[in-house]
NUMI-16604 format. One record per atom (N, C-alpha, C, CB): x, y, z. Coordinates in steps of 0.001 Angstrom, whole numbers, plus 524288, in hexadecimal, padded with zeros to 5 digits. Each point is the difference from the previous one (the first is absolute). Glycine has a CB too. Layout:
! residues N
XYZ/...
//
This chain:
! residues 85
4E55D33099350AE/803468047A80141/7FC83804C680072/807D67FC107FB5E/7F7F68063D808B6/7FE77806828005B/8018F8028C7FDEF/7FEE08002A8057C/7FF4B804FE7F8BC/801AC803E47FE63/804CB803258011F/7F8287FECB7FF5A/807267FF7080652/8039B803F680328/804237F828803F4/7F5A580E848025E/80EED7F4EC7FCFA/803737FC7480411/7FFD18025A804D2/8063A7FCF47F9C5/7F70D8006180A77/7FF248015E80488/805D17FDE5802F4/7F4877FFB47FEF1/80E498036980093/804D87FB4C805C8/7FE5C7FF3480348/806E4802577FFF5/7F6C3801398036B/7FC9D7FE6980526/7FE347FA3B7FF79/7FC4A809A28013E/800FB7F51C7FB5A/7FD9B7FAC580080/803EB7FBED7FD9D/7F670803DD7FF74/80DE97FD4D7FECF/8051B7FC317FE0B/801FE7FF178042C/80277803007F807/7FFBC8016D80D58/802C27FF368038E/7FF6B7FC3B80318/800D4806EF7FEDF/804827F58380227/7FF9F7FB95802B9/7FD127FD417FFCF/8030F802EB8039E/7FA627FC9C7F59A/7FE0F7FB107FCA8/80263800057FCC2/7F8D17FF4C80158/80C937FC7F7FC4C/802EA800AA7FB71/7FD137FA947FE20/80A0A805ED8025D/7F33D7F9F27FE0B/7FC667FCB97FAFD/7FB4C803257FC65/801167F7B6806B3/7FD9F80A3D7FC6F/7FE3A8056C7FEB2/801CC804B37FBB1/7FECB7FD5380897/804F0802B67F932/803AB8037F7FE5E/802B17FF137FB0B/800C18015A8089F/7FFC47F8E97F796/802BC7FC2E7FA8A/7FB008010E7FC4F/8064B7F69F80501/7F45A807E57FDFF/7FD357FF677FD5C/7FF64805917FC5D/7FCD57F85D8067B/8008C80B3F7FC21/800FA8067D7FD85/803C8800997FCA6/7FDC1803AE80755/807CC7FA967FAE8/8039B8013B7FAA8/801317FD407FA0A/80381802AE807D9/7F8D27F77A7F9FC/8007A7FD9E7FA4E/7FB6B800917FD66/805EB7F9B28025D/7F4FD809CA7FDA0/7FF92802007FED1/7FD80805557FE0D/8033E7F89C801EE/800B2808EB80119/80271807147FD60/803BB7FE0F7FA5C/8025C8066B80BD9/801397F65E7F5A8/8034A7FD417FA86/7FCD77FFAE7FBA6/805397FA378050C/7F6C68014B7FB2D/7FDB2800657FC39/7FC618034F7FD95/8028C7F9EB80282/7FB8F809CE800FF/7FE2F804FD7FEAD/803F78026C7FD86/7FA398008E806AB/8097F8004F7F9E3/806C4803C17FDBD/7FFC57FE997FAF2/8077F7FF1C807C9/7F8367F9B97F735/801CB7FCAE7FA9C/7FAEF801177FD3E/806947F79F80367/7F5A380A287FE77/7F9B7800F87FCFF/7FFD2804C77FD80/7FAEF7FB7380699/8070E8094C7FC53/800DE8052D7FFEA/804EB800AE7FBFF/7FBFE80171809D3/807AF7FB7B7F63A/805777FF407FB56/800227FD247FCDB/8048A8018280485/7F6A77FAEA7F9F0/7FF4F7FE787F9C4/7FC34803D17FF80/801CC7F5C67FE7E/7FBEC80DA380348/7FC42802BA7FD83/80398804D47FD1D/7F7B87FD0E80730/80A52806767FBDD/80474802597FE07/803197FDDF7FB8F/7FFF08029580838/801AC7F9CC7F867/8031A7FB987FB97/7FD0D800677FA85/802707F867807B0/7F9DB806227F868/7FB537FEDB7FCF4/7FF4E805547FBEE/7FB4D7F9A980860/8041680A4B7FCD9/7FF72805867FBF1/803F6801A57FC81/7FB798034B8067C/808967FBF17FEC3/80677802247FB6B/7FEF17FDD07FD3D/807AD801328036D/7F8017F9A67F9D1/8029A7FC537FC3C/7FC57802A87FB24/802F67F5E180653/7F65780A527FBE5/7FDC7801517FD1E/801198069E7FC4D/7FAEE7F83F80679/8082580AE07FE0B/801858057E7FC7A/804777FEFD7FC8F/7FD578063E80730/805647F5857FADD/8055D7FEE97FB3E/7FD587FC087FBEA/809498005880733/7F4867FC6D7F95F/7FE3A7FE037FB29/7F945803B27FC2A/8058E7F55480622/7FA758100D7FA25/7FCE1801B17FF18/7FF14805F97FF06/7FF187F8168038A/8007F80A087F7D1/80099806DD8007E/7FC688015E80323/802C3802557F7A6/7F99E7FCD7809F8/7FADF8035B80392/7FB9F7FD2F80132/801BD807AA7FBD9/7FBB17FB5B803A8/7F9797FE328013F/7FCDD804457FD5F/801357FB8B809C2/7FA65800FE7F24F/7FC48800DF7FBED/7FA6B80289801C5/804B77F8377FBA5/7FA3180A5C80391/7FA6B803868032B/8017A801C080476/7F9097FAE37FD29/80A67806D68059D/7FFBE8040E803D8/7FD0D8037F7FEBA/8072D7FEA880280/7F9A4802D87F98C/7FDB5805CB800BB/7FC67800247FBC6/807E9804E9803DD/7F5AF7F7497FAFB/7FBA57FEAE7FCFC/7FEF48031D7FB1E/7FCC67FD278080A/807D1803737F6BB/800128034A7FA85/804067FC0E7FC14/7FEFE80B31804F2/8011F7EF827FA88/802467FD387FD10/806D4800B380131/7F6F5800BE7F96D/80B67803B5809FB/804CB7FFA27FEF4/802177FE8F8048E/7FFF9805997F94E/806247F70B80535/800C47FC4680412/803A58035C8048B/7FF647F7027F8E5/8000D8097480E37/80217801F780204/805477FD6B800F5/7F7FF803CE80205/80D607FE727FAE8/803867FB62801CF/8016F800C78064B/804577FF1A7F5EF/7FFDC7FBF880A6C/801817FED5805BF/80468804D48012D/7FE687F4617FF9A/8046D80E547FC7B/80385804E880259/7FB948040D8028A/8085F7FF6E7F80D/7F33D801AB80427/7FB2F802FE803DA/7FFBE7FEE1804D2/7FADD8001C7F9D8/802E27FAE28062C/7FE157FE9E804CF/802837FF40803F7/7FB517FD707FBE5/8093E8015A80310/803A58008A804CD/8012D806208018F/804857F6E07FD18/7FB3480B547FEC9/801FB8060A80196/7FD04803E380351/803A77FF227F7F6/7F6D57FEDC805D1/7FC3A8023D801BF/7FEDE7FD038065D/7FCB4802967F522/7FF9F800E380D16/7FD257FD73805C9/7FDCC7F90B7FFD1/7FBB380B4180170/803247F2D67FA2F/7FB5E7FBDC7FEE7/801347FDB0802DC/7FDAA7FF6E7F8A1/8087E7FDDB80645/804157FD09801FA/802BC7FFD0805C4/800998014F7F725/7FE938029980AE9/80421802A68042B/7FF487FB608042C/7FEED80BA67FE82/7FC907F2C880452/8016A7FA9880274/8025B7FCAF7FE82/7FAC1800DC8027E/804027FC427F809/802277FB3E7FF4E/806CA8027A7FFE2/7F66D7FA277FA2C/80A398085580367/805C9801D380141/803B08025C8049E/7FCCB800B37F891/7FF477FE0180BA3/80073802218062F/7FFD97F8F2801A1/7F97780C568016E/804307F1FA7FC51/7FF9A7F8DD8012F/805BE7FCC77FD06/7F330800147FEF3/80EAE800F87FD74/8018A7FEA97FC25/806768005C80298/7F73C802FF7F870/809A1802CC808C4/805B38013A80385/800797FE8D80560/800C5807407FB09/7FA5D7F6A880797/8008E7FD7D80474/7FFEE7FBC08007C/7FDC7805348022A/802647F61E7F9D3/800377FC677FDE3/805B57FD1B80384/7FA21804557F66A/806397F77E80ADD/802BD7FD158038F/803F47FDB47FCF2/7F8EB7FE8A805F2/80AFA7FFAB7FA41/802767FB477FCF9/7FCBE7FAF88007D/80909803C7801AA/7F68E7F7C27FA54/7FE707FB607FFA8/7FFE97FDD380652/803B97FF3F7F5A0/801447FFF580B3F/801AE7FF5380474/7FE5E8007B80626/8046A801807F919/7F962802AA80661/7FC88803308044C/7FB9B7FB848017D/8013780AC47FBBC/7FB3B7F2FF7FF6F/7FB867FCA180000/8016C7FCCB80323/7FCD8800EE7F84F/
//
Protein backbone atom coordinates (compact mmCIF):
# COMPACT_ATOMS: atom_id res chain seq x y z
CA UNK A 1 0.00 0.00 0.00
CA UNK A 2 1.23 3.66 -0.75
CA UNK A 3 1.09 6.32 1.20
CA UNK A 4 -1.16 8.11 -0.79
CA UNK A 5 -4.52 6.43 -2.61
CA UNK A 6 -3.99 7.33 -6.08
CA UNK A 7 -7.69 6.76 -7.88
CA UNK A 8 -6.19 7.63 -11.01
CA UNK A 9 -4.37 4.39 -10.94
CA UNK A 10 -7.59 2.39 -9.31
CA UNK A 11 -9.77 3.68 -12.23
CA UNK A 12 -11.14 1.03 -14.34
CA UNK A 13 -8.96 -1.49 -12.39
CA UNK A 14 -11.36 -2.87 -9.67
CA UNK A 15 -8.84 -5.38 -8.76
CA UNK A 16 -6.77 -2.80 -8.08
CA UNK A 17 -8.94 -0.94 -6.36
CA UNK A 18 -10.17 -4.07 -4.11
CA UNK A 19 -6.72 -4.46 -3.75
CA UNK A 20 -5.98 -0.67 -2.21
CA UNK A 21 -9.06 -0.98 -0.18
CA UNK A 22 -8.28 -4.19 1.70
CA UNK A 23 -5.57 -2.83 2.60
CA UNK A 24 -6.45 0.60 3.76
CA UNK A 25 -8.87 -1.86 6.13
CA UNK A 26 -6.23 -3.32 7.60
CA UNK A 27 -4.31 -0.29 7.98
CA UNK A 28 -7.82 1.25 9.82
CA UNK A 29 -7.82 -2.28 12.17
CA UNK A 30 -3.84 -1.46 12.83
CA UNK A 31 -4.47 2.25 13.52
CA UNK A 32 -7.78 1.02 15.97
CA UNK A 33 -6.10 -1.48 18.16
CA UNK A 34 -3.53 0.99 18.61
CA UNK A 35 -5.99 3.57 19.88
CA UNK A 36 -7.75 0.62 21.71
CA UNK A 37 -4.62 -0.31 23.35
CA UNK A 38 -3.99 3.28 24.71
CA UNK A 39 -7.57 3.88 26.02
CA UNK A 40 -7.63 0.67 27.87
CA UNK A 41 -4.24 1.49 29.04
CA UNK A 42 -5.54 5.18 30.60
CA UNK A 43 -8.56 3.28 32.25
CA UNK A 44 -6.65 0.59 33.69
CA UNK A 45 -3.96 3.11 34.99
CA UNK A 46 -3.55 6.63 36.95
CA UNK A 47 -0.67 8.03 34.66
CA UNK A 48 2.68 7.74 33.66
CA UNK A 49 5.89 7.69 36.04
CA UNK A 50 8.90 10.08 35.01
CA UNK A 51 7.40 12.48 32.75
CA UNK A 52 8.71 15.00 34.23
CA UNK A 53 11.59 13.37 35.76
CA UNK A 54 11.06 14.58 39.10
CA UNK A 55 9.62 11.20 40.59
CA UNK A 56 5.98 12.54 40.37
CA UNK A 57 3.44 10.71 38.48
CA UNK A 58 1.71 12.79 35.50
CA UNK A 59 -1.90 11.51 35.80
CA UNK A 60 -4.12 10.73 32.69
CA UNK A 61 -6.79 13.82 33.71
CA UNK A 62 -3.38 16.02 33.01
CA UNK A 63 -2.59 14.59 30.11
CA UNK A 64 -5.57 14.57 28.45
CA UNK A 65 -6.21 18.14 29.46
CA UNK A 66 -3.17 19.33 28.55
CA UNK A 67 -1.69 19.50 24.62
CA UNK A 68 0.47 15.97 25.17
CA UNK A 69 -2.58 14.11 24.23
CA UNK A 70 -4.47 16.26 21.73
CA UNK A 71 -3.85 13.79 18.71
CA UNK A 72 -4.48 10.67 20.21
CA UNK A 73 -7.77 12.29 21.28
CA UNK A 74 -8.29 13.80 17.68
CA UNK A 75 -7.63 9.83 16.71
CA UNK A 76 -9.64 8.44 19.45
CA UNK A 77 -13.15 10.61 18.38
CA UNK A 78 -12.59 9.68 14.86
CA UNK A 79 -12.54 6.26 15.70
CA UNK A 80 -15.08 4.12 13.43
CA UNK A 81 -17.55 1.61 14.82
CA UNK A 82 -16.15 -2.12 14.96
CA UNK A 83 -18.21 -2.50 12.09
CA UNK A 84 -16.64 -0.05 9.74
CA UNK A 85 -13.41 -2.73 9.71
Amino acid sequence: MGTELDLNDCAGNSELAMKELNELREYAKTLKAGIDAVSYLIVESSGVSGLHRNGNEASWDWLLYTSWLEDFKKAEEAKQPDQFY
